[in-house]
Backbone bond lengths (Angstrom), bond angles and torsions (degrees), N, CA, C in turn:
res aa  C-N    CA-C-N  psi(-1)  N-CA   C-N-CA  omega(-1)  CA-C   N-CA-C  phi
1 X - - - 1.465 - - 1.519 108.83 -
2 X 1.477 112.28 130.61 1.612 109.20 176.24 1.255 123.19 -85.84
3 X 0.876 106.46 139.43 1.698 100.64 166.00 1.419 142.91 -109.16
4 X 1.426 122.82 148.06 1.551 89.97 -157.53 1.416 124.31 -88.95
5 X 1.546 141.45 127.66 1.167 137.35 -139.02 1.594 103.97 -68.90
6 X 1.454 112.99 148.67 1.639 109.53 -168.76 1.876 93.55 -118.82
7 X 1.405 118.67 156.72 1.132 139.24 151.37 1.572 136.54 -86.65
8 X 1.077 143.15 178.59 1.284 139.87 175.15 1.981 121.15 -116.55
9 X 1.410 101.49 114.48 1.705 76.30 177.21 1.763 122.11 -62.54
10 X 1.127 107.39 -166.69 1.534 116.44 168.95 1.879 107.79 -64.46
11 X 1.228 107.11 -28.30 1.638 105.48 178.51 1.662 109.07 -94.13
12 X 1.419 129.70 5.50 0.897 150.00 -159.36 1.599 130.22 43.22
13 X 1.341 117.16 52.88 1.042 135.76 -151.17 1.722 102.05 -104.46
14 X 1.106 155.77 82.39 1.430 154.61 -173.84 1.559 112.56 -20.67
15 X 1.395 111.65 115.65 1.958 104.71 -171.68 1.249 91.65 -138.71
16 X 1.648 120.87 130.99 1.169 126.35 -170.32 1.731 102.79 -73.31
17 X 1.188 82.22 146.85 1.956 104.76 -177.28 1.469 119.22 -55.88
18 X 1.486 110.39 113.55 1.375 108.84 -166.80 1.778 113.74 -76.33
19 X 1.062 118.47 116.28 1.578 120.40 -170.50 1.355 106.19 -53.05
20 X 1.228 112.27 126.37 1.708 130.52 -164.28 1.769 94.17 -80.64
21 X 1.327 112.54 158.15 1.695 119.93 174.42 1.339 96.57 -62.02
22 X 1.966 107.13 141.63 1.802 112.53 178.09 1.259 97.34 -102.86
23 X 1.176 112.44 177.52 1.777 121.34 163.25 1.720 101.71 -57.46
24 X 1.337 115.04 -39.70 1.847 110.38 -163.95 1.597 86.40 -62.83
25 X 1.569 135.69 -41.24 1.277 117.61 -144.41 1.999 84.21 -95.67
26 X 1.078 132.38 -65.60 1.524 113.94 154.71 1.455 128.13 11.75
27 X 1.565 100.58 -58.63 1.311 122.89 -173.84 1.615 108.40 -77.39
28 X 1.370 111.73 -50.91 1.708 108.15 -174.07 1.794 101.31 -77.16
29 X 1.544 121.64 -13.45 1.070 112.74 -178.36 1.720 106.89 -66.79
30 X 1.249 110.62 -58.26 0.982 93.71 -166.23 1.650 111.00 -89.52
31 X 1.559 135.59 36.79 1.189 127.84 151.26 1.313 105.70 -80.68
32 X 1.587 108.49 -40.83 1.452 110.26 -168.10 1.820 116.24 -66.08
33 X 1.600 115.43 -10.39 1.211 125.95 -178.58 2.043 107.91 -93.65
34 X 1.389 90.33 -20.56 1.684 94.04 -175.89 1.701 87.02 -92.19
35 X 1.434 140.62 -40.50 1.414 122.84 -172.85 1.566 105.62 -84.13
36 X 1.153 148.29 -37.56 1.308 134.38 154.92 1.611 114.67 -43.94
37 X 1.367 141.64 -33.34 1.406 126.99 163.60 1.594 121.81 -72.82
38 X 1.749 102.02 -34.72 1.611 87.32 160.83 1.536 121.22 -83.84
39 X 1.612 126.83 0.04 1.098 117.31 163.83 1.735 119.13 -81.88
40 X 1.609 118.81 -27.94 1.039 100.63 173.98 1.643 129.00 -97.44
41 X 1.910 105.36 12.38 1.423 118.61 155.60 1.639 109.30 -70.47
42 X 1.801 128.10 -51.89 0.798 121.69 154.58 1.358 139.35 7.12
43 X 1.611 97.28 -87.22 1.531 117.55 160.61 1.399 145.63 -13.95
44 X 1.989 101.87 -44.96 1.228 115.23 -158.78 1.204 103.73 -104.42
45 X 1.574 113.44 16.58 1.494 121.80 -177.39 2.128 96.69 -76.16
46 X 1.197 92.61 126.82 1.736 77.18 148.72 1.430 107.63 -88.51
47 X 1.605 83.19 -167.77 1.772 111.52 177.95 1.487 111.93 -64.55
48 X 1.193 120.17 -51.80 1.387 109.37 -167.04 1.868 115.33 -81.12
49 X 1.169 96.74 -7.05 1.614 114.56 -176.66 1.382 106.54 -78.78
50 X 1.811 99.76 -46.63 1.915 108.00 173.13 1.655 98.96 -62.49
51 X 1.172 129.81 -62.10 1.269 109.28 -179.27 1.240 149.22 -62.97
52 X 1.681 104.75 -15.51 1.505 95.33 163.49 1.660 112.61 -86.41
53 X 1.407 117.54 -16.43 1.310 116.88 175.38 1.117 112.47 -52.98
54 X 1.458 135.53 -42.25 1.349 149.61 -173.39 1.594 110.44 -75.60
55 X 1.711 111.17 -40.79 1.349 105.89 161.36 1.268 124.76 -61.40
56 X 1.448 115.54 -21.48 1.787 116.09 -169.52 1.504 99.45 -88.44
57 X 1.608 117.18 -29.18 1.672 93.09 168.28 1.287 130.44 -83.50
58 X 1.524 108.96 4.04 1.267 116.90 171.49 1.591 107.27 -92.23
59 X 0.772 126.25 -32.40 1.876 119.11 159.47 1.668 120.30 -71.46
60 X 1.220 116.44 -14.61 1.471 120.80 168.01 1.512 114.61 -93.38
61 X 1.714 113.22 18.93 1.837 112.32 171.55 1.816 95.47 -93.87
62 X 0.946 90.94 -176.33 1.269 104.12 -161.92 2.024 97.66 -96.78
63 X 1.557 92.90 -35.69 1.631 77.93 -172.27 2.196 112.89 -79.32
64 X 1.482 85.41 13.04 1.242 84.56 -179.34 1.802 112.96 -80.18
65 X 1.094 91.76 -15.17 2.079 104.35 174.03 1.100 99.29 -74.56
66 X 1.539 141.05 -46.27 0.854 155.85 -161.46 1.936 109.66 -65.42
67 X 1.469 106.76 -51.51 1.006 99.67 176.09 1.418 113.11 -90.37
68 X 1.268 112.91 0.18 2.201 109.23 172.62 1.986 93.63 -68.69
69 X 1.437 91.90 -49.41 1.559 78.38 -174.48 1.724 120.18 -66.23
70 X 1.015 111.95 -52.63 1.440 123.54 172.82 1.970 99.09 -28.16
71 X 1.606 106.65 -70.74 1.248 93.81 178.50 1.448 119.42 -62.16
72 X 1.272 138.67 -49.28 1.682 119.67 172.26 1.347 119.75 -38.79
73 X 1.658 132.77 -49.73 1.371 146.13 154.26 1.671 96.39 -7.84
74 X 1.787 95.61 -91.32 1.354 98.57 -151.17 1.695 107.20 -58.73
75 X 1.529 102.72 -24.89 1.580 93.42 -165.42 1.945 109.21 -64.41
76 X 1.587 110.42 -41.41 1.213 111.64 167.93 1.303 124.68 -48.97
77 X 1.459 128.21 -40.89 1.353 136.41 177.53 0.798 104.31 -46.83
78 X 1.991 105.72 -65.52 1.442 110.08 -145.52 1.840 108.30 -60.37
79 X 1.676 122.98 -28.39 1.150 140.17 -160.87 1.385 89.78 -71.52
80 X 1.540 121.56 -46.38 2.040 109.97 -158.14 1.602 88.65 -87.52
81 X 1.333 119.75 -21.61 1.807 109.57 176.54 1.521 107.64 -66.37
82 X 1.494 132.91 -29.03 1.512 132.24 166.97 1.274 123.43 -50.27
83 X 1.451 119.32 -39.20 1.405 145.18 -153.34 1.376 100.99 -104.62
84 X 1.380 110.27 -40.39 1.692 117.82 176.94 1.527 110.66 -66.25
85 X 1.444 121.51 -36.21 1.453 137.60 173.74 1.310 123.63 -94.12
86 X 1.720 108.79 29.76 1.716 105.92 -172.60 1.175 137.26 56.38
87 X 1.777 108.67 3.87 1.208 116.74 -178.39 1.808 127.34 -84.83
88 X 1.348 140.43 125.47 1.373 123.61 -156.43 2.083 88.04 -58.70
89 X 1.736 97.40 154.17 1.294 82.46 168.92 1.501 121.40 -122.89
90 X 1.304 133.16 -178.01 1.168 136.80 -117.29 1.507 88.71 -107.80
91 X 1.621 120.96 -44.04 1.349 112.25 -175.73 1.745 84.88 -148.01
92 X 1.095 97.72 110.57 2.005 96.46 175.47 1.442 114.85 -72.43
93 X 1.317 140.92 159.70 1.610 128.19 139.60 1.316 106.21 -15.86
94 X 1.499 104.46 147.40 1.748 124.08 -28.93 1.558 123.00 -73.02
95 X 1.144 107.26 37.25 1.528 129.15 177.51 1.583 109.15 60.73
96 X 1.197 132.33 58.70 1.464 134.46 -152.70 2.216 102.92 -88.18
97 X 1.109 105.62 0.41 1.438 104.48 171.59 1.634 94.47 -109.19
98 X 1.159 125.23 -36.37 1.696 108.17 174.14 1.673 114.59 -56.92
99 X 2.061 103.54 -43.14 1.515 84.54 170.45 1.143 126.00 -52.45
100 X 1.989 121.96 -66.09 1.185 93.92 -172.63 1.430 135.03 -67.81
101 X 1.493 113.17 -4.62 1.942 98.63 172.00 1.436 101.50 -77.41
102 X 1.481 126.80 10.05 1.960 123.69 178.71 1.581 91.24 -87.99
103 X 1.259 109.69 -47.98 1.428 132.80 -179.37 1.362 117.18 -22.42
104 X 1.573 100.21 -69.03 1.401 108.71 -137.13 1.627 86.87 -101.46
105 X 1.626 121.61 -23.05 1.439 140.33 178.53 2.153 94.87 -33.02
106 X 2.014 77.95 -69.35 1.648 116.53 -175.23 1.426 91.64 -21.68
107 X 1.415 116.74 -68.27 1.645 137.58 -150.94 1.537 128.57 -43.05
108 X 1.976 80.62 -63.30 1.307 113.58 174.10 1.782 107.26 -57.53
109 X 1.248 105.67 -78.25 1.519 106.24 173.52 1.420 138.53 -30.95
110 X 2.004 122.55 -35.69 1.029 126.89 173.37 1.708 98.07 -82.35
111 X 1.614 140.89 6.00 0.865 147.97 -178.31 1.640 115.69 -90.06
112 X 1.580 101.13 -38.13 1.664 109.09 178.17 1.264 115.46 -102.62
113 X 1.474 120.08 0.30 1.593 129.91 154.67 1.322 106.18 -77.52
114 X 0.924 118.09 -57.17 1.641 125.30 179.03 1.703 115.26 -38.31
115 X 1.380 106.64 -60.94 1.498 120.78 163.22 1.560 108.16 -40.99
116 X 0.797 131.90 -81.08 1.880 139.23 162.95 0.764 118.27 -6.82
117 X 1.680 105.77 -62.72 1.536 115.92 -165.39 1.653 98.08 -57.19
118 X 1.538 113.03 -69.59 1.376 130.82 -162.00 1.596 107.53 -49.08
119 X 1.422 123.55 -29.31 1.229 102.65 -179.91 1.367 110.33 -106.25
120 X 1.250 120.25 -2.82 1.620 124.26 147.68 1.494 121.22 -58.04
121 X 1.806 112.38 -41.95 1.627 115.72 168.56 1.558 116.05 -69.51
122 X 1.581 128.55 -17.59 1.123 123.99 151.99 1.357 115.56 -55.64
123 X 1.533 119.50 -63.85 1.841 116.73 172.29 1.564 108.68 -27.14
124 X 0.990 117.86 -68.39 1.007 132.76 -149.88 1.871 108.91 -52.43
125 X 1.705 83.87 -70.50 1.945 91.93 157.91 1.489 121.99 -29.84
126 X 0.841 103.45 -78.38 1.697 100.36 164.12 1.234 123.44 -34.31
127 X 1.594 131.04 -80.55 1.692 121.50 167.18 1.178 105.11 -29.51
128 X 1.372 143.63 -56.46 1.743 128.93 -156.34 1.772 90.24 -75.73
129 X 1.865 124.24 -44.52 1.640 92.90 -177.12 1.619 112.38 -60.92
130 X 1.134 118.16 -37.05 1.615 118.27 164.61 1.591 115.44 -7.74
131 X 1.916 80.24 -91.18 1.944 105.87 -173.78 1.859 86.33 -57.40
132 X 0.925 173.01 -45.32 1.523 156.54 -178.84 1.079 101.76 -63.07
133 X 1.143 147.38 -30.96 1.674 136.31 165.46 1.460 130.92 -72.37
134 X 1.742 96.15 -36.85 1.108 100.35 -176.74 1.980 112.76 -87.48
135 X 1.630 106.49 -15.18 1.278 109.01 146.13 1.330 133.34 -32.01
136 X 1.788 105.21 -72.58 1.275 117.21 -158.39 1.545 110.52 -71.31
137 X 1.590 102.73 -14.52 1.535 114.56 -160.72 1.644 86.67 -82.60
138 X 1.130 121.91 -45.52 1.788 123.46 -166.25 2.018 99.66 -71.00
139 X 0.940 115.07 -18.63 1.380 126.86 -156.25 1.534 99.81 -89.68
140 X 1.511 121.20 -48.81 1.240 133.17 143.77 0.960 106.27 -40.16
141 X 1.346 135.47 -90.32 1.787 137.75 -167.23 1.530 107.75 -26.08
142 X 1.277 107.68 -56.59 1.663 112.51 -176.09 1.104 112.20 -64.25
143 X 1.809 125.55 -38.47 1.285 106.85 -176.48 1.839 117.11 -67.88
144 X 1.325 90.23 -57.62 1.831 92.92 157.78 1.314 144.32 -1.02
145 X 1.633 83.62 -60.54 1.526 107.39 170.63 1.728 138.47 -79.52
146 X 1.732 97.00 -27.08 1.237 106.16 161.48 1.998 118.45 -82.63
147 X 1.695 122.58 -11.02 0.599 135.30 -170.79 2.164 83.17 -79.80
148 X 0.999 105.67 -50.45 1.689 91.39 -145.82 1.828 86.94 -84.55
149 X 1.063 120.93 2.08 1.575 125.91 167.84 1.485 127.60 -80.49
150 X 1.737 92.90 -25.38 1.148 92.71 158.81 1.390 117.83 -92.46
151 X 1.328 141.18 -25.97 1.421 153.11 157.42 1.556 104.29 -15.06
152 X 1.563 90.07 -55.26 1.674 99.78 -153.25 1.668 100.13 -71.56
153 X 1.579 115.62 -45.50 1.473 110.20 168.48 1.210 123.44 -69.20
154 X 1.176 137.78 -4.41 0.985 134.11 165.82 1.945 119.85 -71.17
155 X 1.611 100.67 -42.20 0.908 120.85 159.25 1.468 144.53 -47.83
156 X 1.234 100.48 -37.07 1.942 132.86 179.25 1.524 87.38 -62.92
157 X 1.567 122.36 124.12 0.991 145.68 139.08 2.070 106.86 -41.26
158 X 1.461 111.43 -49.87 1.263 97.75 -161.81 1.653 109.39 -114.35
159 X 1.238 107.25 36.75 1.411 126.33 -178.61 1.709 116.74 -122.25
160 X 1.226 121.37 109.33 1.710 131.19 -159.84 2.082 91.99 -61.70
161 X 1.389 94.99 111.84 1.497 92.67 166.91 1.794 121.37 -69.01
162 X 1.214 105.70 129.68 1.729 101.74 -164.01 1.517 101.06 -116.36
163 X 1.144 133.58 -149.29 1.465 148.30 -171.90 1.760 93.55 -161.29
164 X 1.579 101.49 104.89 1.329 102.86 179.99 1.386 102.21 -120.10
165 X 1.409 122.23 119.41 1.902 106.86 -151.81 2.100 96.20 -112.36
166 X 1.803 100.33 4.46 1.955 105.53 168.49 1.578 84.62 -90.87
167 X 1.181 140.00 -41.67 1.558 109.40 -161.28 1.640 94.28 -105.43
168 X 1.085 127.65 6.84 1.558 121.62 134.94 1.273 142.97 -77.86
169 X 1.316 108.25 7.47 1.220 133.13 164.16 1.449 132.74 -111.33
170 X 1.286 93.39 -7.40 1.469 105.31 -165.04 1.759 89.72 -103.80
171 X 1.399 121.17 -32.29 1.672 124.71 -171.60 1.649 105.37 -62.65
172 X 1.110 122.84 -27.23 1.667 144.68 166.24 1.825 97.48 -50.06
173 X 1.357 135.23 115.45 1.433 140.78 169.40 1.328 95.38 -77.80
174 X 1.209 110.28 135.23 1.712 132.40 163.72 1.610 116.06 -36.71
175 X 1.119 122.07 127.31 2.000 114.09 173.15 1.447 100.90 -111.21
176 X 1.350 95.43 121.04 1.489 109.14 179.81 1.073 120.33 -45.66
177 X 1.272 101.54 -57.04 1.409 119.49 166.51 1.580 136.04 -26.71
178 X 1.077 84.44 -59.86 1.923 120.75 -174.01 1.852 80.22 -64.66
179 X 1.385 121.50 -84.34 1.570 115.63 163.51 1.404 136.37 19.67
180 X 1.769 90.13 -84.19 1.567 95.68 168.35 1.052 133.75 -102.69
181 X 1.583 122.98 22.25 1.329 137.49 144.29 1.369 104.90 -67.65
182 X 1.125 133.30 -56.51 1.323 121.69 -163.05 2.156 85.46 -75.47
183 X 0.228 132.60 -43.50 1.851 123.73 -155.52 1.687 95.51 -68.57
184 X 1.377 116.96 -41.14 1.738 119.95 168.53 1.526 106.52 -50.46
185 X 1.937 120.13 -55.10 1.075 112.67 -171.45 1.791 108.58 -64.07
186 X 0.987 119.22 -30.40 1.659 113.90 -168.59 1.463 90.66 -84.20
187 X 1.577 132.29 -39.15 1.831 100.53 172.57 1.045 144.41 -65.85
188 X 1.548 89.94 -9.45 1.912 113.61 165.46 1.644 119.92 -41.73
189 X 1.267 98.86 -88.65 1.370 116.72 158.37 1.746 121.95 -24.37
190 X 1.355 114.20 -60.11 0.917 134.53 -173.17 1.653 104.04 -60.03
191 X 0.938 120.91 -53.65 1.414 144.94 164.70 1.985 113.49 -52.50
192 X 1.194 120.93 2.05 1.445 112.27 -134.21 1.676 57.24 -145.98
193 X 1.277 109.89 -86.70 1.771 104.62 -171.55 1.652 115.29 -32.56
194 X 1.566 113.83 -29.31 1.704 81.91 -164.13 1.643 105.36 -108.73
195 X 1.833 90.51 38.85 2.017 93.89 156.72 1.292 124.63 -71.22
196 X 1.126 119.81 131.60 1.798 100.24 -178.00 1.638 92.52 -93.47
197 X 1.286 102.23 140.01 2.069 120.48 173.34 1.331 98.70 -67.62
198 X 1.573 100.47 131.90 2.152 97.59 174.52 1.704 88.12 -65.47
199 X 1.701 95.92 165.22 1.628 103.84 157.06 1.094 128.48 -69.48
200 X 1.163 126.29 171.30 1.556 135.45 -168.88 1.621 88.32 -99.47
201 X 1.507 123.03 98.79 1.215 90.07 155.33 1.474 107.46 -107.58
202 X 0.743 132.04 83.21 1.959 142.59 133.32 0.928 130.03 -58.42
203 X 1.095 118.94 -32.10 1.788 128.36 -176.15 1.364 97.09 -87.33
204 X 1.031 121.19 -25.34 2.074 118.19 -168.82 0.887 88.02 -108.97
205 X 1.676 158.49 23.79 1.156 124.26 156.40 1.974 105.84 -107.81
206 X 1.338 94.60 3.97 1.519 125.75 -153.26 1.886 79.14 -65.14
């Protein structure tokens, strides 16, 4: 039978062992930190924003093609069934009131995708400044860490002190800065190569 291991207070009194954080609680911590930011992005939706959002996934199903065509179908039919029965008809060839209700359908719709998109490309902005923080923050950590690794060998009585000039380089934290200066200078170039040179015409005017 096990028992569960006990500790001592400061008065030395036996106090059962307080269970240290696991990876599972690690793990629900930070779901519960990623669903509280999409709950309080959520939030800042108004009303009319929730509803066209809800209209735009209802134009992104599939049976929604289904019924654009369905309605052109019947509307064409129904127009040559007027004409077929002597009746004046409603929109003749080339059906110029079906275009514009195709038209203006077109309009409206690339209008409430658009909305979506843009406040989804705000989300988005944000997660990437996120993952850039939470980069630079781990990038630090590591250098840190190889810094006090070398401390410690340096330290070791029974460890050959060396001159290691990659993990002396690596103890140096990244400058952002420094970063995207150099990434501007290489799009320069990069940018510069894909001019095309006019031709020479000299020889053809020769």
């Amino acid at each position: 039978m096990k028992t569960k291991p006990v500790t001592e207070t400061s008065s030395g009194a036996p106090l059962a062992e307080k269970s240290l954080p696991t990876e599972n609680d690690q793990i629900s911590q930070n779901i519960n930190a990623v669903l509280d930011f999409y709950t309080r992005e959520d939030e800042k939706i108004s009303y009319w924003q929730r509803v066209l959002e809800r209209l735009s996934c209802t134009i992104g199903q599939p049976a929604f093609l289904g019924l654009i065509l369905l309605f052109v179908v019947l509307w064409m039919l129904g127009d040559i069934s007027m004409r077929l029965l002597g009746l004046s008809e409603f929109d003749p060839p080339p059906f110029l009131w079906l275009q514009g209700i195709v038209g203006l359908a077109a309009l409206l719709t690339t209008t409430v995708v658009l909305i979506k998109q843009n406040r989804l490309a705000k989300l988005d902005e944000q997660r990437a400044h996120l993952d850039l923080k939470v980069t630079l923050l781990t990038e630090q950590k590591a250098a840190k860490l190889i810094d006090l690794l070398e401390e410690l060998r340096r330290d070791l009585p029974n460890v050959k002190n060396r001159l290691d000039p990659e993990a002396a380089a690596l103890q140096q934290s990244m400058n952002p800065d420094l970063v995207l200066a150099a990434l501007d200078e290489r799009a320069v170039p990069d940018e510069a190569s894909k001019v095309v040179p006019e031709p020479d015409d000299q020889s053809g005017s020769r």
